[in-house]
Structures are given as C-alpha cells and as structure tokens.
N, C-alpha and C positions, 0 to 999 in steps of 0.2 A: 225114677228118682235115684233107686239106689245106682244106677249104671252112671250118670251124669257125675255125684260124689266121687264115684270108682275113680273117673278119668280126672277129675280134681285132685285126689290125692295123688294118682299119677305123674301130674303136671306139676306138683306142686314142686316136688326138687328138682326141677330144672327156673324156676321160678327164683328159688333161693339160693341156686347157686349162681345164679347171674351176676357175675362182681363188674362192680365202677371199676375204670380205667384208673391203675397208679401212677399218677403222675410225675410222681416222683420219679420212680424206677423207668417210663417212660426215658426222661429226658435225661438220666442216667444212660440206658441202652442208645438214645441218638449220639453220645456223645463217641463212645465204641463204638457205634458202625459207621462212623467216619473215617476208622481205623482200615476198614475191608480195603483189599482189594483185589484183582484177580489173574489169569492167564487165561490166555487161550492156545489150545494145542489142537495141530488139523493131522488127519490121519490121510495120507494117500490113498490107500488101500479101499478106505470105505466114503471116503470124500465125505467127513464129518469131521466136526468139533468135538472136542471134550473141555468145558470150560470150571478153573478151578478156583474159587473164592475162599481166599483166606481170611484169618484173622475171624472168624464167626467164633467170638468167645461163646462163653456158658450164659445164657438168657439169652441169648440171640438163636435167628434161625433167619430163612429165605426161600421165600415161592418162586415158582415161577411156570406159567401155566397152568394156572390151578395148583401145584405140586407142593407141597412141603419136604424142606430138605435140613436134615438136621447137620449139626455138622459131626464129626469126628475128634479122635483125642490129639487129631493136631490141631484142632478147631480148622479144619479146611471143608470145603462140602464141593464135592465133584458131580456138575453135571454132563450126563452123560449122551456121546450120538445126538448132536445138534446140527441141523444143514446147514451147508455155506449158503450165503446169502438170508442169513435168519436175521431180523430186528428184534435181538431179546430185550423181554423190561422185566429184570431182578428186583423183585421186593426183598428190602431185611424189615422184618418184626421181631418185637422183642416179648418174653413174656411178662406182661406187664396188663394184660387185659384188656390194652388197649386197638380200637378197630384202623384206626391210623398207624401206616407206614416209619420204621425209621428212615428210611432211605431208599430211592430207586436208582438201579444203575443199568444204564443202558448201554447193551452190547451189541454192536455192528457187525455181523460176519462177513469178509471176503469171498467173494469165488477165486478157488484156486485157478493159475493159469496154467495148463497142462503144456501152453506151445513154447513155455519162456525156455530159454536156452537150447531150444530144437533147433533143427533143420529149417524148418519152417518160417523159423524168424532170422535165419540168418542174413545182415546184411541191413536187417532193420532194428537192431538193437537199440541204437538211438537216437530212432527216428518216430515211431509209436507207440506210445501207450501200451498196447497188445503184445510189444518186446520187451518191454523194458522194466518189466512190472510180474513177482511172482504171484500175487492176489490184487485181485481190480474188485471197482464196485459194481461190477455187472459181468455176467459172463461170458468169457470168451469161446466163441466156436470156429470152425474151422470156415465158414461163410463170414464171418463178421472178419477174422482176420486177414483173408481174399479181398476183400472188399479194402479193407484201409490200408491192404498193400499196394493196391491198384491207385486209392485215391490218392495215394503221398505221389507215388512216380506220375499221376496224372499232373501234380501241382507243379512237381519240381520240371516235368517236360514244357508245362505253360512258361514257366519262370525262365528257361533255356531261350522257347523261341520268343518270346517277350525282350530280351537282352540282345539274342539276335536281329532281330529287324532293327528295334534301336542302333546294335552296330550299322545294320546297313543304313540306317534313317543316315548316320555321322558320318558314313563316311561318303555318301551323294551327294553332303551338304559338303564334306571337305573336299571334294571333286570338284565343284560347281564353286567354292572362294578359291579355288585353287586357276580354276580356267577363266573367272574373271578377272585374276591378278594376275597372270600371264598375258592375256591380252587384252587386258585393260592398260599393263605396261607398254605392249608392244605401239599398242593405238596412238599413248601417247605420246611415243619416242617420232613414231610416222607424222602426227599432226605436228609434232614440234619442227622434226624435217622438212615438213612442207612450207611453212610459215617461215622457217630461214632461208629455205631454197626459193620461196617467192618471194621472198624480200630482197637477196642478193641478186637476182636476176632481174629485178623489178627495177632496181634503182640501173643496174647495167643498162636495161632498154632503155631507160629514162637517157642514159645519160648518150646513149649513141643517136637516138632521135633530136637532142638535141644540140650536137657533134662536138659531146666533149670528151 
C-alpha cells in the first residue's frame, strides 16, 4: 500500500503541471511564423545541404525529424548536413502548450549535377535536361546521361531520314508531273498533226478522185 501512495505522490507533479493550450498566445505565435523563411546552401565538397530558417523569433521554435531546434540571437536556426534529394517537413511550434503545429514548411532538395558545364555535355547544353540544369529532381549518372545522349541523336537522326524520303517522296512525284507534261504536250501537238495532216490530205484525195 505504502509503495502504490509512493508512486502517486511521484506522479502527482507531472499530473499538475500538465497546462491547457494558450490560445491566445497560440494564435499569436501563427501569426509570426508566417513571417519564417528560409535558404538553402549545398556544399560540393560533402554533397549536403545546410538549410537556414530565419525570422524564428523568441516563443518560437522548429522540429524536424524528431529534433528540436532552437533558434539563435539572430533568431535563425541552421539545420545541418541534410542529403540532396531529401523531402523535408519543417514543424514551427510555439511555446504556448499547445500539441498542434504553427506551421509546416516543406523543403525539396535537388541532386546536384556534377556533368553540367563538362566535357561530358558539351554539345548538348540545349538540348537535355541533364545539360542544362545545375540541380534536377532525380539524379544524374554518367549511365542516365549516355543514355539521353544517345536517345536525342536517335530522335533527331529519325527526324533527318523522315524529311529525307519525304524529299525523295517530292521529288518522284515532281519527276512523274514533269514527264507527264512533257509528253502529255508532245502527244497532243502529234494528235493535233495528224488530224490536220488527215484532214488536208483527206479532202486533196477527195478532190482528185473526183477530178477537180
């Protein structure tokens, strides 16, 4: 019995210091952390983020991954060595007591592209995505960008002989109006010669059979 009381008394100030949400001061603190905002800075070196959220006055704060981050006397709070390609969701809380969020801000990171301005892409600067771009949303490898170098010059070589045979399509067909109007004229110049040439000759027989 006495042991069960022990743990009661124990319990008991966590019990009473459990405070209701301020509402007040709540919707106070939403109104500041609408104020935040952030950067993000990528390091070559270590191929990470360090992302930096300002404006986190005094009553505010921000998790993130489980974390608590307070902020500093510039009111900034720097999170630190975050990978590219990371989907962050930034909680601010205020202290207020309350278990609900003042705001989430979701952060997208790039993968850097290590081939932009190489050797690698020269020639394709403005022709791919994988050129033309120093962070995409997926990573580029040195397979992925083989590949979409190959499939641009596959496209552009269809689109050559595609144009090609079309030329040739036009101009068998401009061969073919060309040789039936050559002698489609000729035919009709000869049938027209004959028809006068039988006709002048026709009435001359006519007219010596009949002796005039």
């Amino acid at each position: 019995m006495k042991k069960i009381f022990v743990v009661l008394l124990m319990l008991l100030p966590f019990v009473v210091y459990s405070a209701e949400c301020d509402h007040d001061k709540h919707d106070k603190y939403a109104l500041l952390a609408n104020n935040i905002t952030y950067d993000t800075n990528y390091n070559v070196n270590t191929r990470t983020y360090d992302i930096v959220v300002y404006n986190v006055v005094d009553g505010l704060f921000v998790e993130y991954d489980d974390k608590k981050y307070e902020s500093n006397s510039n009111n900034e709070v720097t999170i630190n060595k975050i990978n590219e390609g990371t989907n962050m969701v930034i909680k601010v809380y205020g202290n207020d007591n309350c278990d609900t969020s003042l705001r989430t801000i979701f952060v997208n990171l790039l993968y850097y592209n290590k081939f932009y301005g190489t050797g690698a892409c020269a020639g394709y600067e403005d022709k791919i995505t994988m050129c033309n771009s120093q962070f995409t949303t997926s990573l580029v490898t040195e397979e992925i960008l083989v590949t979409a170098k190959q499939n641009y010059d596959n496209i552009i070589l269809q689109e050559q002989q595609k144009e090609e045979k079309t030329e040739e399509k036009e101009t068998l067909l401009d061969k073919m109006q060309a040789f039936a109007l050559n002698w489609g004229i000729k035919f009709v110049l000869f049938l027209v010669s004959c028809i006068v040439f039988t006709s002048i000759y026709s009435n001359k027989f006519r007219k010596i059979k009949h002796g005039i």
